[in-house]
C-alpha positions in Angstrom: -5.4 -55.9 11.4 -6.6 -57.5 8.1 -5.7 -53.9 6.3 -2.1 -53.9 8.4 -1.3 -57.5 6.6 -2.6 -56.3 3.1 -0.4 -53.0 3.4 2.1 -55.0 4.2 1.6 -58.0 1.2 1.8 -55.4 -1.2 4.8 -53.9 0.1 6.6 -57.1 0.2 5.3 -57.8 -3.3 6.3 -54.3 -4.8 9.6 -54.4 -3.3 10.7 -57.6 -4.8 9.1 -57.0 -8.3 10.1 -53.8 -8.7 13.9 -54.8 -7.5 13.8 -57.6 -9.8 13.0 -55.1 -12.5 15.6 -53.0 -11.4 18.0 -55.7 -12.2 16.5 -57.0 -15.4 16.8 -53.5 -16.7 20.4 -53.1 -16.0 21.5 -55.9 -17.6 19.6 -55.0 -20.6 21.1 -51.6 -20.6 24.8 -53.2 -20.4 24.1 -56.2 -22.7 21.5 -55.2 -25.0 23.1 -53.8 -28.4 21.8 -50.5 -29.7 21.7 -49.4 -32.8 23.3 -46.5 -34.0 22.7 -43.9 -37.0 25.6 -43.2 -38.8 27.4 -46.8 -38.4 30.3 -47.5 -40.9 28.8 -48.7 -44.6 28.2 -52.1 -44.5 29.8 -54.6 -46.5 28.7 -55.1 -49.9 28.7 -59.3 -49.5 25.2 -59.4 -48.3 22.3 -59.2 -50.5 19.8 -57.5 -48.7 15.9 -57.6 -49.3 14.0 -54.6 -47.6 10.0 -55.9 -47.3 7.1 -53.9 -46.3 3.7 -55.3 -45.6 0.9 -52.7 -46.3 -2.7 -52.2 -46.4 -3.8 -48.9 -46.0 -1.1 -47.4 -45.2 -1.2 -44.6 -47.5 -0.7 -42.0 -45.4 2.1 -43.8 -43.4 4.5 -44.8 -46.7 4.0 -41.0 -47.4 6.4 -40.3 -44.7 8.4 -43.5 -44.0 9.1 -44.9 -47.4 11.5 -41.7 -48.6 14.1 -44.0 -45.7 13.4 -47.1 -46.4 14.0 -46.4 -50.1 17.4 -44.3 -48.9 18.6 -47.6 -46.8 21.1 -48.8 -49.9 19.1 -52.0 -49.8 19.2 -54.4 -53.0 15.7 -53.9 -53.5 12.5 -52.8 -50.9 9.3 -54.4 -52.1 6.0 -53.5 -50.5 3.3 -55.9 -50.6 -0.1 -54.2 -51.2 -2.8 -56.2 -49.0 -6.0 -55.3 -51.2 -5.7 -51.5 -49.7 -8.6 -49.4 -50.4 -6.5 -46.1 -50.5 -3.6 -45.2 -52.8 -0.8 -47.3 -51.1 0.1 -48.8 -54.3 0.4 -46.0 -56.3 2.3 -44.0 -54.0 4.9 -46.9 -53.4 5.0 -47.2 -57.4 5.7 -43.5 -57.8 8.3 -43.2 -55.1 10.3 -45.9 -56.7 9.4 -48.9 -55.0 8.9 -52.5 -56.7 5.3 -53.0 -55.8 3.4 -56.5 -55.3 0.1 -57.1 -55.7 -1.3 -58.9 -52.5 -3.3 -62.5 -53.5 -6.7 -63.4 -51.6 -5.7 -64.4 -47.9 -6.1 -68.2 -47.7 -8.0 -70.2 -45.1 -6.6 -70.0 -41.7 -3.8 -66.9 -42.7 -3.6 -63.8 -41.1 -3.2 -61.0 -43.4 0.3 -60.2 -42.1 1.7 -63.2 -42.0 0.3 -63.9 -45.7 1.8 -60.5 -46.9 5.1 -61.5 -45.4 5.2 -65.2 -47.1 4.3 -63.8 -50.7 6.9 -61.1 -50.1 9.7 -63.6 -49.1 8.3 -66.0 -51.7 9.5 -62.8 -54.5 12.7 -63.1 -53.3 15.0 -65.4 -55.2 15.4 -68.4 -52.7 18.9 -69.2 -51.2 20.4 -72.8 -51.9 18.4 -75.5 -49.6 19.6 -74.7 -46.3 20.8 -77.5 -43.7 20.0 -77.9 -40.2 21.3 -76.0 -37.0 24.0 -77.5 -35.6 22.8 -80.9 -33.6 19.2 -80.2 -34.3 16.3 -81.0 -36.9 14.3 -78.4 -38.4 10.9 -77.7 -36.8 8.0 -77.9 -38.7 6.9 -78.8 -42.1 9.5 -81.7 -43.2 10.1 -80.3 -46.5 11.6 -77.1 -45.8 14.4 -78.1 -44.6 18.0 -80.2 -45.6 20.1 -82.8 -43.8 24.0 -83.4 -44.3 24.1 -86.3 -46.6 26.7 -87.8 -44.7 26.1 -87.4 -41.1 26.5 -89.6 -38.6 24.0 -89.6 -35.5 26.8 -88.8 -33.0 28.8 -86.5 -34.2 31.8 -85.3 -32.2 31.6 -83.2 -29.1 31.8 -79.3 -29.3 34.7 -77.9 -27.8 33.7 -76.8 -23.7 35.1 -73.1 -24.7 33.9 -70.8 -27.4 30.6 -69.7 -28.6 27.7 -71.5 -28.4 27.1 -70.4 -32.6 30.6 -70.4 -33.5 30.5 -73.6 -35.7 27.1 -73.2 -36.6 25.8 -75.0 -39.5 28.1 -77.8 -40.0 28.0 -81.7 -39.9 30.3 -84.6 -39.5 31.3 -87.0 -42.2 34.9 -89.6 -42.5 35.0 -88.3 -45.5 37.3 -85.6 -46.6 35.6 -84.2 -49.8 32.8 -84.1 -48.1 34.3 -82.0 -44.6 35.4 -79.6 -47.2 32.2 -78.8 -48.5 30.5 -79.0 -44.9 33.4 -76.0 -44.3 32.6 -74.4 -47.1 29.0 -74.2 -46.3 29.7 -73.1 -42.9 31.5 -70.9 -44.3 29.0 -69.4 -46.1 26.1 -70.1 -43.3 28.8 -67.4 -41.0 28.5 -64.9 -43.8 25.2 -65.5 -45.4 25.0 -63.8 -49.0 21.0 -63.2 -48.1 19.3 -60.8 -45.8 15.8 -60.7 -45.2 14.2 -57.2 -43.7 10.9 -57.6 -42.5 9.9 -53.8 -41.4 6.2 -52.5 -41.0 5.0 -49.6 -42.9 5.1 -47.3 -39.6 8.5 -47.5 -38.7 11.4 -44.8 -39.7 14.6 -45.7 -40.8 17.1 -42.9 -40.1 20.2 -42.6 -43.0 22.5 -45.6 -42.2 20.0 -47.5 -40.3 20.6 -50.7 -42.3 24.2 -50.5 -42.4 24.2 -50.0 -38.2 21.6 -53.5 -38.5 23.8 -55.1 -40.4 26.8 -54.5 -38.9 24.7 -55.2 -35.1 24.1 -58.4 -37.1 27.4 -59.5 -37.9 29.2 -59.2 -34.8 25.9 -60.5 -33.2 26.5 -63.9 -35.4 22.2 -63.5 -35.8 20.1 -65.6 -37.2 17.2 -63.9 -36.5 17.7 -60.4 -35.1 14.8 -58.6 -34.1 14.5 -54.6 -33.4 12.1 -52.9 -30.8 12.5 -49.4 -32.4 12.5 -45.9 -30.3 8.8 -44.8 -29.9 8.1 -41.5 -31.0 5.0 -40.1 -29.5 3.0 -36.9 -30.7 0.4 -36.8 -28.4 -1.1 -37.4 -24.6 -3.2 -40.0 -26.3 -0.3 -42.0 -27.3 1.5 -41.1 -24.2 -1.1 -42.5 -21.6 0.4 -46.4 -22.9 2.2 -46.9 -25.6 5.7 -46.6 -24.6 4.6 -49.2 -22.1 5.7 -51.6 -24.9 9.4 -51.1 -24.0 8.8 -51.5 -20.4 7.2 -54.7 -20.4 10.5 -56.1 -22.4 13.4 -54.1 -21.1 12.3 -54.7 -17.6 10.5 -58.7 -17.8 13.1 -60.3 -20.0 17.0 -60.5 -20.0 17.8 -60.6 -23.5 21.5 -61.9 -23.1 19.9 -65.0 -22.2 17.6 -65.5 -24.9 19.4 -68.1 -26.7 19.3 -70.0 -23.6 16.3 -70.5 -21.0 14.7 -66.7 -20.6 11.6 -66.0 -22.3 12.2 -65.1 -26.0 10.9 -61.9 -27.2 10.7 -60.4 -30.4 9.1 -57.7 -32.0 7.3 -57.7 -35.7 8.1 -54.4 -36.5 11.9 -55.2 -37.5 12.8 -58.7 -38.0 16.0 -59.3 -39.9 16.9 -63.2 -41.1 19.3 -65.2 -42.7 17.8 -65.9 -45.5 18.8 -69.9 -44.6 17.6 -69.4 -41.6 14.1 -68.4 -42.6 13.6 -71.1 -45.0 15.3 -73.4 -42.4 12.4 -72.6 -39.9 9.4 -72.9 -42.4 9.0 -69.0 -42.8 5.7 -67.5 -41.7 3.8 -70.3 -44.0 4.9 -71.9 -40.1 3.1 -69.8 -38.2 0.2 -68.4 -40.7 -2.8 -67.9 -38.2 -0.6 -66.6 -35.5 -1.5 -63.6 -34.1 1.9 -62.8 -32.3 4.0 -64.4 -35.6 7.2 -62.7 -33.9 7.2 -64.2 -31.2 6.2 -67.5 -32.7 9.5 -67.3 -35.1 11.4 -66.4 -32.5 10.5 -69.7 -30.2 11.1 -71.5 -33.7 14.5 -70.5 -33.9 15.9 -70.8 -30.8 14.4 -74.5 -30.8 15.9 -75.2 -34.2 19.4 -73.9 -32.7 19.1 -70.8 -34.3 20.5 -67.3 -32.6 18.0 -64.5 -32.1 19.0 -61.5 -30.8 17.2 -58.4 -29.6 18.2 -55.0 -30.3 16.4 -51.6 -29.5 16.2 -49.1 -32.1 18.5 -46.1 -30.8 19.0 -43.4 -33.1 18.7 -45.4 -36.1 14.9 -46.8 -36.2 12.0 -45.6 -34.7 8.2 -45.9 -35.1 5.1 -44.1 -34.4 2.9 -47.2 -33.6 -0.6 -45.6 -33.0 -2.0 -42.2 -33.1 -3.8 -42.1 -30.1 -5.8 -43.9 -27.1 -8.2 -46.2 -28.8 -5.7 -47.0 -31.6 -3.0 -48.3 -28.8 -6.1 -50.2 -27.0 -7.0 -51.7 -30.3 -3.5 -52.8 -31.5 -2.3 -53.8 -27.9 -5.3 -56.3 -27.3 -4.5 -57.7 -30.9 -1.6 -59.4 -29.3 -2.2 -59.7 -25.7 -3.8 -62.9 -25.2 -1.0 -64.7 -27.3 1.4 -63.2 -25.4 0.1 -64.8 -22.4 0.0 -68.1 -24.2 -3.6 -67.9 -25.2 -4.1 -68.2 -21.0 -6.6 -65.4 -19.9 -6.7 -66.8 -16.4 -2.8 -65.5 -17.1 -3.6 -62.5 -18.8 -6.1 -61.2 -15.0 -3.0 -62.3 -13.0 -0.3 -59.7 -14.5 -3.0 -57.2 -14.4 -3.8 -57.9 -10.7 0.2 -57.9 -10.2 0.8 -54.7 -11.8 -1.8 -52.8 -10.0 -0.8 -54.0 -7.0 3.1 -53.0 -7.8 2.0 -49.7 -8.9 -1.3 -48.0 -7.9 -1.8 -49.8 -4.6 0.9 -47.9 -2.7 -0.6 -44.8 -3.6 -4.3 -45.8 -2.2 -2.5 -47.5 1.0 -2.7 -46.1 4.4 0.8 -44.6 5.1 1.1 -44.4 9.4 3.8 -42.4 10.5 6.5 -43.8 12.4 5.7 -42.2 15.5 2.4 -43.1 16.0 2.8 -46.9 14.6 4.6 -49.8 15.8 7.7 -50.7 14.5 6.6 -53.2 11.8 4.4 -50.3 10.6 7.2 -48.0 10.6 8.9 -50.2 8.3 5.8 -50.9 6.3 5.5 -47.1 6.0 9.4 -46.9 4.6 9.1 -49.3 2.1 5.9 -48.1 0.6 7.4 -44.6 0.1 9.7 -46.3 -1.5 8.0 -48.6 -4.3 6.4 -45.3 -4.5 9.5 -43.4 -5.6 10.3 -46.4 -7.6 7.5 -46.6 -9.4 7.2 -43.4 -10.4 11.0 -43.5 -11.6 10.4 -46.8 -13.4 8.8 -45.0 -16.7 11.1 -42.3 -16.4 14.3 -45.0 -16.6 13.2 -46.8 -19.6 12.5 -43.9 -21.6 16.6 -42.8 -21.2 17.2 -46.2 -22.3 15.7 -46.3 -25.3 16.6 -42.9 -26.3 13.4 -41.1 -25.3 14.8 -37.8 -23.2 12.8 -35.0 -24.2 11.2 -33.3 -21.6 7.9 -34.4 -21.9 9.1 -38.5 -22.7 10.9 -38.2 -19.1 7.5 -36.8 -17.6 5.5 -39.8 -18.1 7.0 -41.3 -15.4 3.9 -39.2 -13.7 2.0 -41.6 -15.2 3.4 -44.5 -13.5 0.7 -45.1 -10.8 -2.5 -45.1 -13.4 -0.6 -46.8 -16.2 -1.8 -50.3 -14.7 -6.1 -48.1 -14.6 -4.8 -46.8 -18.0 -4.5 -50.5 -19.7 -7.8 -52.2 -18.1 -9.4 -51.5 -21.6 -6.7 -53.2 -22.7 -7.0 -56.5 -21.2 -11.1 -56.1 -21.4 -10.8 -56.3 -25.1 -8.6 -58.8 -25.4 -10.4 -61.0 -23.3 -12.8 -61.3 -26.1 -13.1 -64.5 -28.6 -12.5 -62.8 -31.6 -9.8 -59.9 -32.5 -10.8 -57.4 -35.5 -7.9 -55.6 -37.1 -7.4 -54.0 -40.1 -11.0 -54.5 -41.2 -10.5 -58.6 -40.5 -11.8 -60.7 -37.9 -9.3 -63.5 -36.2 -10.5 -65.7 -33.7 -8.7 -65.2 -30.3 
């Protein structure tokens, strides 16, 4: 009896995750904006900053910086992090203004320190004023308030969007409304972009233009990029694309400027220059492990817009070359994912094995030798089965992934949950090393 009710839990259970998934992921595919090589030029207004964290990456810039370079871009700066191989050389020689990276302070990680000094070489835009009805979070100096505010300003109108008057306070006084329009103005067409990309991603020709363009009509503040995963081999196979299943099935990005989870991704994060400055840049979130996510929550609190994009045909990154790399790099960031919770981190594992690879170990009794509860048992586990197995397959033709072998992975679908124990083990740990540097967890 006792095995009858747990076939029957983890039916029940499948079922509804897997349909809830199923749901997530088709309102991602029909809201979610993807970019697209080849977009029309971009406008020439924007002043656009291309910067590149590196250390080590040597081998990486070799093939990548050639597009970031060919983007159009005002400049692209790479930060050297005290790399031990020729990363600054190379980015000198390909063209590249190079900056030295400083000794990491206190309390930094080494990303989020190589991404302050490289916004920090960027000429600052004008002090930048509040979101619309809100403070800036944060350190208090960073950011402005509208000299002649009032503390209840009028009402927004009930139609429209939420971001349409961004940027703009109330005043009685008439000089004064038409510089608050002029600055909204401006704050709806900012003059600065910043491009935070990481050494390993590839920018196709006309990748920033299709950004900038997503950005526009987006109205972003903050618009992040999850960009197509290009794998090479099994290694990288066996988990990595499990990065764009986790998002484009867990979280409906339409609603992230309102009450779903925010997600954001490190590897392409394109601000406002205002609005960056307006949320404390990463000097806000310096010993963060998960910084995207972190500036994310920051904007959306301050009023800000983020919006999530996935790469298309425009941006795509090889992550890791292998296995242990993706083990390594994945438990860098797992525990802040999960809020720093690990009795949170064992629950998703449990709930993902129990999704996936229990309906394969399961007792299956066929209908004419069973009851009719275990008939119906029987059905349904066929078919989380079948659903499982197609769930891999359905996010890779979302993102773009439709070669033969991208579509087979789906195979993969019942170990994935076995496949990322290692994973979670790791990240369970009190400290994190990555990139030769130790964080604590």
């Amino acid at each position: 009896m006792s095995r009858v009710l747990a076939s029957r839990a983890v039916a029940g259970i499948a079922l509804a995750y897997l349909g809830a998934r199923a749901v997530v992921l088709l309102g991602n595919l029909l809201t979610q904006p993807s970019l697209r090589a080849g977009a029309p030029a971009r406008q020439r207004a924007p002043r656009v900053s291309l910067l590149i964290p590196a250390r080590d990456e040597e081998a990486t810039l070799r093939e990548t910086l050639p597009g970031f370079l060919g983007q159009g871009a005002d400049e692209v700066i790479v930060l050297d992090d005290e790399s031990s191989d020729a990363t600054r050389a190379l980015s000198e020689s390909a063209g590249a203004r190079v900056l030295g990276g400083a000794p990491r302070p206190d309390g930094w990680t080494g990303k989020n320190w190589s991404c302050a000094q490289l916004a920090e070489a960027v000429a600052p835009a004008p002090a930048p004023a509040p979101f619309p009805g809100r403070a800036a979070p944060g350190p208090a100096g960073r950011a402005s308030q509208c000299p002649t505010s009032v503390q209840n300003p009028p009402a927004a109108p009930a139609s429209g969007r939420e971001h349409s008057e961004s940027h703009r306070c109330w005043s009685g006084d008439p000089e004064a409304a038409e510089a608050e329009a002029e600055a909204d103005a401006v704050a709806r067409h900012p003059s600065d972009v910043l491009v935070f990309t990481d050494a390993d991603v590839r920018w196709s020709p006309g990748a920033l233009d299709a950004l900038l363009a997503t950005m526009r009509a987006s109205r972003a503040d903050l618009l992040t990029v999850f960009p197509r995963q290009e794998t090479r081999t099994l290694g990288e196979r066996l988990i990595t694309p499990l990065n764009d299943a986790v998002v484009l099935g867990s979280v409906p990005v339409a609603l992230q400027h309102r009450r779903a989870p925010v997600v954001a991704n490190g590897q392409v994060m394109a601000f406002t220059r205002a609005a960056y400055d307006r949320i404390g840049g990463h000097a806000a979130v310096s010993g963060e492990l998960v910084e995207d996510m972190r500036l994310a929550e920051r904007m959306r609190a301050a009023g800000g817009r983020v919006v999530v994009a996935r790469g298309g045909s425009a941006i795509a990154v090889r992550m890791y070359d292998g296995y242990g790399s993706s083990v390594r790099g994945f438990a860098k960031s797992l525990l802040g994912l999960h809020h720093g919770s690990r009795a949170l981190m064992a629950a998703t594992s449990l709930l993902t094995i129990c999704v996936y690879t229990l309906p394969w170990v399961l007792r299956v009794w066929p209908d004419a030798q069973a009851s009719a509860g275990r008939g119906a048992t029987a059905r349904i586990l066929h078919l989380v089965r079948i659903a499982g197995l197609l769930d891999r397959t359905l996010v890779s033709v979302i993102t773009g992934r439709r070669r033969p072998l991208d579509l087979a992975e789906g195979i993969l679908g019942p170990i994935s949950p076995l496949l990322v124990l290692p994973v979670y083990a790791l990240a369970g740990r009190r400290r994190v090393a990555w990139k030769g540097r130790v964080y604590e967890a």
